[in-house]
C-alpha positions as CSV (number, residue, x, y, z in Angstrom):
1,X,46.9,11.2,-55.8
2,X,48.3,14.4,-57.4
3,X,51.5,14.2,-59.4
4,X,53.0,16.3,-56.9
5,X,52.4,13.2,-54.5
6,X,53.3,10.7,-57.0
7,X,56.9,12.4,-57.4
8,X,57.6,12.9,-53.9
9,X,56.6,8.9,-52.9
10,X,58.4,7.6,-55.8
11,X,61.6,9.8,-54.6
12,X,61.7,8.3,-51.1
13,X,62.3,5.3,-52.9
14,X,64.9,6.3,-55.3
15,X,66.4,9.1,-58.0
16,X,67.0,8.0,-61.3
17,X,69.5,10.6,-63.1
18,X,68.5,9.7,-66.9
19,X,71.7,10.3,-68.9
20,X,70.4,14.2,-70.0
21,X,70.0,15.3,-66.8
22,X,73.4,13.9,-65.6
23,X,75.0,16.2,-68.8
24,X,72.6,19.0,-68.3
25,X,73.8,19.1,-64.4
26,X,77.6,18.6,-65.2
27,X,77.8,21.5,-67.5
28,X,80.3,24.1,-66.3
29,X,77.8,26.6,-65.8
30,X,75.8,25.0,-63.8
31,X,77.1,22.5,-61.9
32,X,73.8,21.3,-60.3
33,X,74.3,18.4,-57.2
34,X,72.2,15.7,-56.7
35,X,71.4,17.1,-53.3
36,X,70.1,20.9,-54.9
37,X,67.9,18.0,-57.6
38,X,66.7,15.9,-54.0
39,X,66.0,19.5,-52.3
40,X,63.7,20.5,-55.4
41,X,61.9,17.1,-55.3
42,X,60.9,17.1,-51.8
43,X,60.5,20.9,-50.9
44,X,60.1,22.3,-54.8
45,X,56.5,23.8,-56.0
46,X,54.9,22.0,-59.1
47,X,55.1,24.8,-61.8
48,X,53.9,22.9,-65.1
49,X,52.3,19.1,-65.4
50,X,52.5,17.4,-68.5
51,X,50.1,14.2,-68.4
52,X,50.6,13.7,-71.9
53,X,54.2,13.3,-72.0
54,X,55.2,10.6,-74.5
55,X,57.9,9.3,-71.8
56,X,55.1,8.8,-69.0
57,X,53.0,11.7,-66.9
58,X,56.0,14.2,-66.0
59,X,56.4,17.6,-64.2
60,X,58.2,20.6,-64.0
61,X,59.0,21.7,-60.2
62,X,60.6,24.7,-58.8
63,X,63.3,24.9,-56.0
64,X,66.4,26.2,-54.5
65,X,69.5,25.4,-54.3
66,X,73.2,26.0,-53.0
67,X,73.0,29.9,-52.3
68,X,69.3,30.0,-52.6
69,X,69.8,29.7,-56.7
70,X,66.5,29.3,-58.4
71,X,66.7,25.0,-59.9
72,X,63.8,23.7,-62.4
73,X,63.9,19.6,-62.3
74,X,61.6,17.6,-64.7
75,X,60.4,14.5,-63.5
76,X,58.7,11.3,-64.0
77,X,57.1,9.2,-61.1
78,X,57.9,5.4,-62.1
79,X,56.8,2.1,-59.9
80,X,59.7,2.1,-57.7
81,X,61.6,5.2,-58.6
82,X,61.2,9.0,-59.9
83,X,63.0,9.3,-62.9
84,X,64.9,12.5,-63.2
85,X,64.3,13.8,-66.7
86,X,66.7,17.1,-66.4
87,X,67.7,20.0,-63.7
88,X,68.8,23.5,-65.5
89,X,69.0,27.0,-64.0
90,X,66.1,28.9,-65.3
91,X,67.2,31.8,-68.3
92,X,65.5,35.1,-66.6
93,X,65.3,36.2,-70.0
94,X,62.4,32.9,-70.5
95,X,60.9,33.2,-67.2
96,X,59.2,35.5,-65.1
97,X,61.1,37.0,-62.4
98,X,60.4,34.5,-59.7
99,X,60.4,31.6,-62.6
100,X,57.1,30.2,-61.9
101,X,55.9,31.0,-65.3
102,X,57.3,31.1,-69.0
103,X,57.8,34.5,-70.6
């Protein structure tokens, strides 16, 4: 199975907003929903894999959200739920202009 796989099974079970994601998504700037971060997770492209991760095998996935606004998501597939490790709005000045890749 393919992390990509792993993610979206784990998030049919549930979304766990670990405590930095929940600030990184509340910032003023960004105001990220949990629905744009559910929308990433189950339509999003995988973008970076990190199997080493000290927290557990984790990934970076693209998406969109509310007015098609490019989202990134990191994310760990637990047992019985996908841990959601942060959601930010991609800096065009560190990513590429479709932010598939780091500058």
């Amino acid at each position: 199975m393919t992390i990509l796989e792993e993610v979206r099974q784990a998030a049919q079970t549930r979304l766990l907003f670990l405590p930095h994601a929940i600030r990184q998504m509340s910032r003023p700037e960004r105001m990220i929903t949990p629905s744009e971060v559910e929308t990433v997770v189950v339509r999003g492209e995988l973008i970076e894999d990190y199997p080493q991760d000290p927290r557990g095998h984790s990934c970076l996935l693209l998406g969109f959200g509310h007015a098609d606004r490019a989202v990134h998501v990191v994310c760990s597939p637990k047992g019985d739920y996908l841990a959601i490790i942060t959601a930010y709005l991609p800096d065009p000045a560190q990513w590429s202009e479709d932010f598939r890749r780091r500058r």
